[in-house]
Structures are given as structure tokens and as C-alpha cells.
N, CA and C of each residue as an Amber inpcrd file, in Angstrom:
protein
   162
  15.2460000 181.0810000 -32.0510000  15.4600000 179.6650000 -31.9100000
  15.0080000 179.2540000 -30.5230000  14.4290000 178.4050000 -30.5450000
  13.7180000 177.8760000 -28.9170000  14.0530000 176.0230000 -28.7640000
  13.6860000 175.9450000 -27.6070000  13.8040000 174.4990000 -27.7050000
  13.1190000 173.8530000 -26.3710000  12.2890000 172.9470000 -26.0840000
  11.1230000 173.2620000 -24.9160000  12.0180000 172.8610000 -23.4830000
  12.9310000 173.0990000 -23.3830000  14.0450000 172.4270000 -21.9640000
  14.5090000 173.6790000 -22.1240000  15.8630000 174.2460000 -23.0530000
  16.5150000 174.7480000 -22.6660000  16.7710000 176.1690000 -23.9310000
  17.3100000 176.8000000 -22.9950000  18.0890000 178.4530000 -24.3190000
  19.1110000 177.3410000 -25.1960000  18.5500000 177.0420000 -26.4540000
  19.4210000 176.5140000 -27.6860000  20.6010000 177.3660000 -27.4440000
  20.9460000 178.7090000 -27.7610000  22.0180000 179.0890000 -27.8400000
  22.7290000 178.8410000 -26.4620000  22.1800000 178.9470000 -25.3820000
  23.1840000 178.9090000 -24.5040000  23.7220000 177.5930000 -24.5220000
  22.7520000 176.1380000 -25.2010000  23.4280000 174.9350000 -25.2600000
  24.8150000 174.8230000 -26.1980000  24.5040000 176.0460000 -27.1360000
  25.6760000 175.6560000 -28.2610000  26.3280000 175.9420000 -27.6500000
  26.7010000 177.4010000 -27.0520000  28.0500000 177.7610000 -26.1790000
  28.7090000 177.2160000 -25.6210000  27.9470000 176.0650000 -24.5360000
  28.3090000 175.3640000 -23.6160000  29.1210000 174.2120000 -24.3200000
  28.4480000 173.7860000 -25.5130000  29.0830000 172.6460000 -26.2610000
  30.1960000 173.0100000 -27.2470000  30.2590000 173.9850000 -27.6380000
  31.7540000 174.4470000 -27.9950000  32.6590000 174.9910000 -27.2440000
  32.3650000 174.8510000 -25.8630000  33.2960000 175.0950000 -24.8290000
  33.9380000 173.6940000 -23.7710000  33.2940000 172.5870000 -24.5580000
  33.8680000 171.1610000 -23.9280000  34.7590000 170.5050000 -24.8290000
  35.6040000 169.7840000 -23.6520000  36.8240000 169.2480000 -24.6030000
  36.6010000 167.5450000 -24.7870000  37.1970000 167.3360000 -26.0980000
  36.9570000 168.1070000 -26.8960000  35.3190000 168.8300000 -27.7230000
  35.4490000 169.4880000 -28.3470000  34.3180000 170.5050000 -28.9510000
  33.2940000 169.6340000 -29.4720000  32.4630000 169.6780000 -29.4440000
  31.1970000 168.7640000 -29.9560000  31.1980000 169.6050000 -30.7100000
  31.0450000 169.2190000 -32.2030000  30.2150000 169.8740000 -32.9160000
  28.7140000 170.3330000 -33.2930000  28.1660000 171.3800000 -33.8650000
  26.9380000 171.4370000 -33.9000000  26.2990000 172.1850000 -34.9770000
  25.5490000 170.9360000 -35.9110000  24.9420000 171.7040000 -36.6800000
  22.9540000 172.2610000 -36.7680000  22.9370000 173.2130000 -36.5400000
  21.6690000 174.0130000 -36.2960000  20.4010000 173.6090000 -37.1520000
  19.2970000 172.9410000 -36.8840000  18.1260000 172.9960000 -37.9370000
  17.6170000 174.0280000 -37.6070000  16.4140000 175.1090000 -38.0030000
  15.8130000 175.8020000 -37.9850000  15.0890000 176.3300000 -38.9190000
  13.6570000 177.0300000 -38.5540000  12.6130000 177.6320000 -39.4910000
  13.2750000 179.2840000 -39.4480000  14.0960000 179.6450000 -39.0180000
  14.6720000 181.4530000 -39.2650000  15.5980000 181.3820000 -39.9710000
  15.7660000 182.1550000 -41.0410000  16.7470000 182.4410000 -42.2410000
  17.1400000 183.5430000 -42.1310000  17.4340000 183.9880000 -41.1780000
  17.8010000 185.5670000 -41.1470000  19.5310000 185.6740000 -41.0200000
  20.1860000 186.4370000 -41.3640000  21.2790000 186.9080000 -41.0930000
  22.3990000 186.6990000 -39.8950000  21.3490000 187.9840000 -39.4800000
  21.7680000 187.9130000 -38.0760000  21.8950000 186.4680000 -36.9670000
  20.6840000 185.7480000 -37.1390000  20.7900000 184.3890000 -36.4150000
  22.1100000 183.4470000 -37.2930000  22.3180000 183.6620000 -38.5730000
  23.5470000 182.6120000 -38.9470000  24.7460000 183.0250000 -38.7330000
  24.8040000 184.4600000 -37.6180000  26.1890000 185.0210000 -37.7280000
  26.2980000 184.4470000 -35.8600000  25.1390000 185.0070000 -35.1820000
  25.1040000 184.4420000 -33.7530000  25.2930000 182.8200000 -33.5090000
  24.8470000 181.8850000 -34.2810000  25.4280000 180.7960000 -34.4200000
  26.8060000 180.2550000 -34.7340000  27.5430000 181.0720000 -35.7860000
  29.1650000 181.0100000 -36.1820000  29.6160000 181.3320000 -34.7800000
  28.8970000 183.0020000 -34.4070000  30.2710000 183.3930000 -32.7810000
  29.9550000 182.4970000 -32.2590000  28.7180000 181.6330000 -31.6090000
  28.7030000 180.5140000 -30.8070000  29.1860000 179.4230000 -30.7390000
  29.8010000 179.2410000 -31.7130000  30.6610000 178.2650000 -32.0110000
  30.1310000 177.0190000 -32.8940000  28.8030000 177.3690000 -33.5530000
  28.2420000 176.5030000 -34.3270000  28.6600000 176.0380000 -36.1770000
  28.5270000 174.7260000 -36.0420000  29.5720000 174.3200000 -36.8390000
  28.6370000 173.9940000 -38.7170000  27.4140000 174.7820000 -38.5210000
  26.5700000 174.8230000 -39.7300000  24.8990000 175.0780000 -39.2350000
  24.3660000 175.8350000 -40.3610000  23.1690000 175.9680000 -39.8740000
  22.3330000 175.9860000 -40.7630000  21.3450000 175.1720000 -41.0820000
  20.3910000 174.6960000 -42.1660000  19.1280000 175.4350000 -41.7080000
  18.4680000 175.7550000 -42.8080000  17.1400000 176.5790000 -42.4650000
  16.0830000 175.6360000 -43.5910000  15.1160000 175.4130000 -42.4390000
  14.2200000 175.0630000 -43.1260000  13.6380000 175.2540000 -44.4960000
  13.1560000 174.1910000 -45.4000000  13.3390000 174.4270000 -46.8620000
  11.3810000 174.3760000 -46.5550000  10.4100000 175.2540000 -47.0880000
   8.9260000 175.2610000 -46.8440000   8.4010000 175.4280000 -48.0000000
   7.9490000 174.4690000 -48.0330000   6.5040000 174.3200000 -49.3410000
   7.3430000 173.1060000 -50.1200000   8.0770000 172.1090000 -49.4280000
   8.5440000 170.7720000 -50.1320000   8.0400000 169.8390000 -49.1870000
């Protein structure tokens, strides 16, 4: 996950660590596993993966 300013994940962290919690739900082109589990510990509040060839 990239984003041209800043480490996306380190933004989520930061934003589920303010009071109160901003929520945050993730767009992205990676469907992998592992990235929808690093998003939950980060405190991310859903994560949509790009739908390709619509």
C-alpha cells in the first residue's frame, strides 16, 4: 500500500490512536491476506480491494 506523501499504514496507526478514533476504511489494488490482517492490527475499520476488469 503506498500513498505519494506518506507510509499509509503509519497514517492508519496514527488515526486509530486519536481521540476520539477516526475511523478508516482502506481502498486498495492488494487482496492478499496478510495486508487485510495488518490493516485490522492497525486499527483499520474495513478494507475493500479493488474489483478489475469492471
Amino acid at each position: 500500500m503506498t500513498h505519494p506523501t506518506t507510509d499509509s499504514l503509519s497514517l492508519l496507526a496514527e488515526l486509530s490512536h486519536q481521540t476520539p478514533p477516526v475511523p478508516v476504511l482502506v481502498f486498495t489494488s492488494h487482496d492478499r491476506l496478510a495486508d487485510r490482517l495488518e490493516v485490522a492490527q492497525l486499527g483499520g475499520h474495513g478494507f475493500l480491494p479493488e474489483i478489475r476488469g469492471v
